[in-house]
N, C-alpha and C positions, 0 to 999 in steps of 0.2 A: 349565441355569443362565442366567439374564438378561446380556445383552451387559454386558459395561463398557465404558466407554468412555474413553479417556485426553485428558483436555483438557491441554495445556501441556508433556506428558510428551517430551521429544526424546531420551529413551534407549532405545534399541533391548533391551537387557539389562534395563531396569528393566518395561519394555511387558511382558516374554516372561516374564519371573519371575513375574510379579502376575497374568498372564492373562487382561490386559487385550485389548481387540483390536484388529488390526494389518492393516493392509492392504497385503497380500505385494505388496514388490516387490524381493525377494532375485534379483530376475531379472537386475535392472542388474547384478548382481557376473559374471556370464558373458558380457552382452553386453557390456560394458564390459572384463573381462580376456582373456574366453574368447575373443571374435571381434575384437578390435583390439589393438595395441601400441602406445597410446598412454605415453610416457612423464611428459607435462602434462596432464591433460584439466580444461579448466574447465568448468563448469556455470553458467551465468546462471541466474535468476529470481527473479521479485517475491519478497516477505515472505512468509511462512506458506504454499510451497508445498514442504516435506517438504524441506527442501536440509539442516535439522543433523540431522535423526531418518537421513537418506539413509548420511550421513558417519560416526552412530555403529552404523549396522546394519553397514557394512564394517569400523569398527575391530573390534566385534565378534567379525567373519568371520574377518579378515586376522590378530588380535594372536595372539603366539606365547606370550605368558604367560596365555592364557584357556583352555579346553574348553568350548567355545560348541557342539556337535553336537547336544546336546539344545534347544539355543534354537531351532535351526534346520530341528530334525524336521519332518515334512508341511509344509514352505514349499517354494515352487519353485526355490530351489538346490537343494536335497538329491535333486532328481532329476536333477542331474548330478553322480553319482558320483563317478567320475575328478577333475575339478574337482576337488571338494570333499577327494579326499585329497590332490591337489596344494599346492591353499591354505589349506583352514584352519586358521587357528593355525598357520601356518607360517613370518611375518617378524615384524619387528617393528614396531610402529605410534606413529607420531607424531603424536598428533591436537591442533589450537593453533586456539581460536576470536579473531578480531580485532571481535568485534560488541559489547564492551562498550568500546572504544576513541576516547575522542572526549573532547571539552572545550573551552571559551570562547577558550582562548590551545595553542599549542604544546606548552609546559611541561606545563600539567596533561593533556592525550593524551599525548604521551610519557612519563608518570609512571605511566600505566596500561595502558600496551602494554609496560613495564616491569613492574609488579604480575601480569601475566597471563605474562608470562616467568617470574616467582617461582613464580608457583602451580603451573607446566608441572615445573620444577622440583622443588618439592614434593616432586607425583607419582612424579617420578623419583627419591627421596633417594637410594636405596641403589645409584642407577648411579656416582658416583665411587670407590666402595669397590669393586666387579667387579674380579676380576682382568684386568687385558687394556688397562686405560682407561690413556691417557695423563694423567701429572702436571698437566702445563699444563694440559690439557684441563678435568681437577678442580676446578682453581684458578679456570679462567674459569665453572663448572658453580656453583660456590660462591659466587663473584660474582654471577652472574646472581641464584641463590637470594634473595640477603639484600639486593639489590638497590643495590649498588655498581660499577656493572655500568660500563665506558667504553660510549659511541658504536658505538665498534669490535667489542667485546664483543655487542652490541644486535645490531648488524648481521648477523653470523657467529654470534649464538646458534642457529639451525634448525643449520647445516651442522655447531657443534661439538657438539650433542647427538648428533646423527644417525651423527657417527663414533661416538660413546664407544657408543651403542646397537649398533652394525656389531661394532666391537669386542669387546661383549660376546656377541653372539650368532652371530658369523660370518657374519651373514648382512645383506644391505642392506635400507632401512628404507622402508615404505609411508610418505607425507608427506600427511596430511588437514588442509584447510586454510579454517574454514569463514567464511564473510564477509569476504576477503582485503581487499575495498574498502570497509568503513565506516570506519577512520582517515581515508580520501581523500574521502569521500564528506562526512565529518562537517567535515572543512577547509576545506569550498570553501562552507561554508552563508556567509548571509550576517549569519545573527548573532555571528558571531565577531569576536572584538576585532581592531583592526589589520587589518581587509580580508582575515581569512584566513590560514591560515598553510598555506594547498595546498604550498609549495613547499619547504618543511624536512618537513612528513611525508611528501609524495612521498619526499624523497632517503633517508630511513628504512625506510620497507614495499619500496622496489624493490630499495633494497641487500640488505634481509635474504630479496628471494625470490630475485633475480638470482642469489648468494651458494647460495642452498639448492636451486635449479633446475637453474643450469647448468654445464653440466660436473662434476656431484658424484658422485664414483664409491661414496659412501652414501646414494645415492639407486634405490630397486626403480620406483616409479613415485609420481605426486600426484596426489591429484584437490584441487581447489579450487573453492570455491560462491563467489559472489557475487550483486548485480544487475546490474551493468555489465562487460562489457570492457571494460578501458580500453585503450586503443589506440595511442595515439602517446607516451606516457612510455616506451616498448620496457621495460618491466619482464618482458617476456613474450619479448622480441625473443632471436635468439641461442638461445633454450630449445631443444634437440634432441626432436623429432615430439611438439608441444606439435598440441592439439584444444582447440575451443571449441566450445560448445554452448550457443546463444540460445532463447528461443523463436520464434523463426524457421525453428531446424533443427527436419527429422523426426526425426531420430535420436535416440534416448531420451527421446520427444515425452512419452512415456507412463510415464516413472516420475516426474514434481512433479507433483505435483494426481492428485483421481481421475477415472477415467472413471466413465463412466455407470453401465456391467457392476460397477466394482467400488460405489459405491453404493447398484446395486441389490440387489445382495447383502448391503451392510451392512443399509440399509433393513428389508431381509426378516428380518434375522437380529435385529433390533430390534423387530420387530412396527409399524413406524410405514413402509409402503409408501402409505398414506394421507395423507403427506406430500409425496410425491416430487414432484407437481408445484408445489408451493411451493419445494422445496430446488432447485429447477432456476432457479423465477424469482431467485429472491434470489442464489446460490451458484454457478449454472453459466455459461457465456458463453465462458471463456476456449479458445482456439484457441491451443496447442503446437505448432508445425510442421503437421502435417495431423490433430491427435490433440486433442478436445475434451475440456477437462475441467473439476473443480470445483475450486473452492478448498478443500484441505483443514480448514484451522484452522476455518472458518465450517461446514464439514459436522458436524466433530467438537460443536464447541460445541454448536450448535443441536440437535444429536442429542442430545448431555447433556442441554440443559434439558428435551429431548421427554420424554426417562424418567424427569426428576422430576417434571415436570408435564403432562398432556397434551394440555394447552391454550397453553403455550408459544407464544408469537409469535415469529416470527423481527425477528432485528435485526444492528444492522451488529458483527460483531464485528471486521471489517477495519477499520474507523477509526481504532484505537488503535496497529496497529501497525508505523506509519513516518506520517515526517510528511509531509504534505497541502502542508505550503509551497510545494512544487516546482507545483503547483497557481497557487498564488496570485503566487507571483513569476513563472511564465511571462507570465500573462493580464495581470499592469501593465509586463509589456516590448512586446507585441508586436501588433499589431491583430488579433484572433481571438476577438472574441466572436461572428461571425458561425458560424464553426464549430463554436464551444464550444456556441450555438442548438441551431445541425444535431444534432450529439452530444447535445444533454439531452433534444432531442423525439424519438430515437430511430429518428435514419434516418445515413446515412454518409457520411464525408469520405473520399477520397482522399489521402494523403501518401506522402513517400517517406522511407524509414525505414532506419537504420545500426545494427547491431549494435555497432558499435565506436566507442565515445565519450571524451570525455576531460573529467576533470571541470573543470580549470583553464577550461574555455572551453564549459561543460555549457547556460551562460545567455546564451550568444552568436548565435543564431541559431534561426529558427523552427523550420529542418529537425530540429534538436535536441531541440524541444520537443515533440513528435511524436513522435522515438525515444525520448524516456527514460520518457514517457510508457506506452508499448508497452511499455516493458521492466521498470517498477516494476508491471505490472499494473491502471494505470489504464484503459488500452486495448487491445481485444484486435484480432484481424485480424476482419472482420466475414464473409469465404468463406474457402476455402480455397484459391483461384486468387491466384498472386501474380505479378506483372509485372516481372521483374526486383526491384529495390528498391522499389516503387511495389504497395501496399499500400490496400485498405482496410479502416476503420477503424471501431469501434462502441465506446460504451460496453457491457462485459458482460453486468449485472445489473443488478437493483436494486437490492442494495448498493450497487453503485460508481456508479449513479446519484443514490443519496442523496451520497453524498461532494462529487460534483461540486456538487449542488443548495446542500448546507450552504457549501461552502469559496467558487466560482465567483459563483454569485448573491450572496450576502453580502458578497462583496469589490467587486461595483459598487456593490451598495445604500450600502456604507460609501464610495466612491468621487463616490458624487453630489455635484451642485454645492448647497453648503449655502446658498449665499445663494438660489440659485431656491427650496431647499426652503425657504426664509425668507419669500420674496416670496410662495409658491403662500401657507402657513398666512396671511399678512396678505389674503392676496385673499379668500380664502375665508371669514375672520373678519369681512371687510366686507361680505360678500355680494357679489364681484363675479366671477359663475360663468362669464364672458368669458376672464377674465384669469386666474382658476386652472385653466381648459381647457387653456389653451396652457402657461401654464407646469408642469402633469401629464406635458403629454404630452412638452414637452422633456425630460424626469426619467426618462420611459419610453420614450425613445427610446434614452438612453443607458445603458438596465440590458441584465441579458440574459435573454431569458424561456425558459423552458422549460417542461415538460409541454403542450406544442403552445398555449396561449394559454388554457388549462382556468381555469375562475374561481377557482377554489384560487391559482393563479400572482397575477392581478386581486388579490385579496384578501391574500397576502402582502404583492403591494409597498404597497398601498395602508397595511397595518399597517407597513410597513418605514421609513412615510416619517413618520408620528405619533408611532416608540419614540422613550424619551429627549428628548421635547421639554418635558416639565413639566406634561404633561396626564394627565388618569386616565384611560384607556381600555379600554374594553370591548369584546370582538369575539362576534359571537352568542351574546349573554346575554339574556334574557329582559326583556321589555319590550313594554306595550302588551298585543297580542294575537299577539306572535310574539318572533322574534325577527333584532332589524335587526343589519346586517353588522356596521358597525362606530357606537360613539358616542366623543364625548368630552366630558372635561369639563373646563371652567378653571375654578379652584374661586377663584382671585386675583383673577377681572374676571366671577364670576358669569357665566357666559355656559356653552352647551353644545352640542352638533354631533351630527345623526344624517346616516350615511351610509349608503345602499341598493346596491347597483354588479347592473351586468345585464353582460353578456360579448355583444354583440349579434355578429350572422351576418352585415354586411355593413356599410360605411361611411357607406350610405345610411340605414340602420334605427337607426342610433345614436342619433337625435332619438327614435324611436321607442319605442327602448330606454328612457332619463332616462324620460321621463311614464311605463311600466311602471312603475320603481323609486319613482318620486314618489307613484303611485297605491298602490305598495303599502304606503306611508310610512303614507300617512292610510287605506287600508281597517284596515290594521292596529295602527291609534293608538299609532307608535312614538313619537311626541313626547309624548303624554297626560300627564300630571301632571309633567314635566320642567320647565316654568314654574314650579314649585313650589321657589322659593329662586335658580331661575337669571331674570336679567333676560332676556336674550337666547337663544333657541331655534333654529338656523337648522338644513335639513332641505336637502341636498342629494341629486339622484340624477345617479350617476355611468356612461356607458358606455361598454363598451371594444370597438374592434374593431383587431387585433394591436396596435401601438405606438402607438395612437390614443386620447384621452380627450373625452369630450364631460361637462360637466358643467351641469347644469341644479338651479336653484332654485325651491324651493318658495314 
């Protein structure tokens, strides 16, 4: 039978029932219980690296009202025996996701970190009727439900389910916890009304994990995903033999994302091994502790569309999901486009990098912008050798080099100084190729280039600086006997613009460059019948060498 393939599916039960296929990593449940006693263990990592499929293959494992042993046949737990009669199906499990948590103002995030209390609820209806459950306990269980819930209620909701749960099965309660920081993450953005409301959702999520973490004697152990540490709110402080787990650490480097071995096996098992060094340009890059691997979500996708079509191009299925802002408000805080350069043309910076961040003060400082950077999976570590804190630094792939190119470049382009670009179009409308030299090259001094200074880069910005200005433009469309880079046309003032651009090999040759472009204007009669309704024809040739413009009239 032909692979399936599960795109978007993060239920470990639902993958295994349908038979669909699954890239075993039932291993974490041994190395994780088997060889430590962690009572907190968090887990960091970017978007779409297995962290909610991770959380519901253990509830799975762990729930005491499931018979999961056939899901878990021929997977790599089932050959630790022992284990597995120890813990499967043997506590009870409390699994609460906080990633649909967020909103404009306070009010509406806390209305649906409430609504996701309800539905937890739900889940559970038949737990206040159990024998064993305390009254009170029912009362606040039933509040929560129908969502009349106090403050107080909100807060103490994890620790008062987890009794009634303890209660009912004698035994203390596994606590999964996936996305613990998007309520904090989503507060501190800066489109939210009132500057933010970081400081009333903090006092919310730390009460209700403080509350459910520490010192709770219905508590068996937690694991919690996130992207961040946060660090200095002590929500975490106080927690007895609490672990965290960045990508920084070795330590279970190798259960978020695949490695090589396990794609090269899916690959095979799919008949498209004929791929693989595409799935690596695009998909692979990211460095885990000392453990390389892919971005799952972009493996999975792109393998889907290979087996419906199989001609399928790859493309960025990471853009859509988390926002890029973090992108764009670093680069208008801080002077770093020199780096942000190094990074697009695909060589390395050196930073020094914190796994423990805080989001109230996440837009404070360079070293910041560095770490969250590394830790949302914009950047990975570029070796394996690490200096203390002091890291470096590469973009991945080419996904995440499209990302930077789209979000980074387009936020100077949008950034330029609108009167130069005012003053260069009247220079140039006049014919005066002195004065739109210099003012070009001021406008390109101040963007940031990337793909090493390749004419593709030339030709963006040069289109970046003509959109939306009222003119009709054309970029290599046919014309004459070829076709020239760019043209335009004023259809208001009759008048119309061919431009040619050369990328010349040295500062000297730039003169030399313009008369190529100029010559190849007229071998190839790009201006030819353009007089035909326009008064004015003017034919520039344009060269570049890196931040430098030379422009010469015909």
């Amino acid at each position: 039978m032909a692979v399936r393939i599960a795109v978007g599916d993060e239920s470990f039960d639902e993958i295994r029932k349908a038979g669909l296929y699954y890239v075993d990593k039932t291993e974490l449940l041994y190395d994780l219980i088997g060889r430590t006693d962690h009572k907190v263990t968090l887990f960091t990592r970017p978007r779409r690296f297995g962290k909610t499929l991770n959380l519901s293959m253990m509830e799975s494992f762990f729930d005491i009202n499931r018979d999961s042993k056939a899901l878990f046949d021929g997977l790599d737990i089932a050959k630790h025996e022992e284990f597995c009669v120890s813990w499967m199906n043997r506590y009870p499990v409390l699994f609460i996701s906080f990633k649909d948590v967020d909103g404009l103002d306070f009010e509406k995030a806390y209305a649906k970190l409430c609504v996701v209390l309800a539905d937890l609820c739900k889940k559970l209806e038949r737990l206040p009727s159990c024998d064993g459950v305390n009254g009170a306990d029912a009362e606040i269980f039933e509040r929560l439900m129908y969502q009349r819930a106090s403050d107080a209620d909100v807060q103490n909701a994890l620790k008062t389910i987890m009794r009634m749960m303890n209660a009912v099965y004698g035994k203390p309660v596994i606590l999964l916890i996936d996305e613990y920081d998007v309520p904090l993450a989503k507060a501190s953005e800066k489109n939210t009304v009132q500057n933010r409301y970081y400081v009333q959702m903090l006092d919310v999520i730390k009460g209700m994990l403080s509350i459910a973490l520490k010192t709770n004697e219905y508590l068996k152990f937690a694991v919690i995903t996130g992207c961040l540490r946060i660090a200095k709110e002590s929500i975490f402080t106080g927690t007895n033999n609490f672990m965290s787990y960045s990508v920084l650490d070795e330590d279970f480097s190798e259960y978020y994302g695949f490695t090589q071995s396990e794609v090269n096996q899916l690959l095979a098992e799919a008949g498209c091994t004929d791929k693989a060094d595409l799935i690596r340009e695009w998909y692979d890059g990211y460095v885990f502790g000392n453990t390389s691997v892919y971005c799952p979500w972009d493996v999975v996708n792109y393998l889907a569309a290979l087996l419906r079509r199989e001609d399928a191009e790859p493309k960025n299925y990471w853009r859509n999901t988390s926002s890029n802002g973090v992108i764009k408000e670093f680069v208008g805080r801080f002077k770093v486009s020199g780096k942000f350069e190094t990074l697009m043309n695909g060589s390395i910076i050196t930073e020094t990098i914190s796994d423990e961040l805080t989001y109230d003060v996440l837009h404070e400082s360079e070293q910041n912008l560095w770490s969250v950077l590394v830790m949302t999976g914009y950047l990975t570590k570029a070796d394996r050798a690490v200096r203390g804190n002091t890291i470096a630094l590469k973009i991945p792939n080419a996904e995440i080099a499209g990302i930077f190119q789209d979000t980074v470049a387009v936020w100077f382009r949008e950034k330029l100084d609108t009167a130069k670009q005012e003053a260069m179009m009247q220079a140039l409308w006049s014919g005066n190729a002195e004065s739109a030299s210099a003012l070009m090259s001021d406008l390109l001094w101040k963007t940031i280039s990337y793909m090493d200074y390749h004419e593709d880069y030339y030709h963006a910005f040069i289109a970046g600086l003509f959109v939306d200005r009222g003119y009709e433009t054309k970029s290599n469309k046919e014309q004459g006997l070829g076709r020239p880079d760019l043209q335009l046309f004023d259809e208001d003032n009759r008048r119309a613009m061919v431009i040619e651009m050369k990328k010349s090999d040295s500062k000297a040759n730039m003169e030399k460059s313009c008369d190529e472009a100029l010559k190849q204007i007229v071998d190839s009669e790009y201006a030819v019948n353009l007089d035909t309704g326009y008064e004015t024809v003017l034919c520039y040739g344009i060269a570049f060498f890196q931040k430098s413009a030379l422009i010469k009239k015909l």
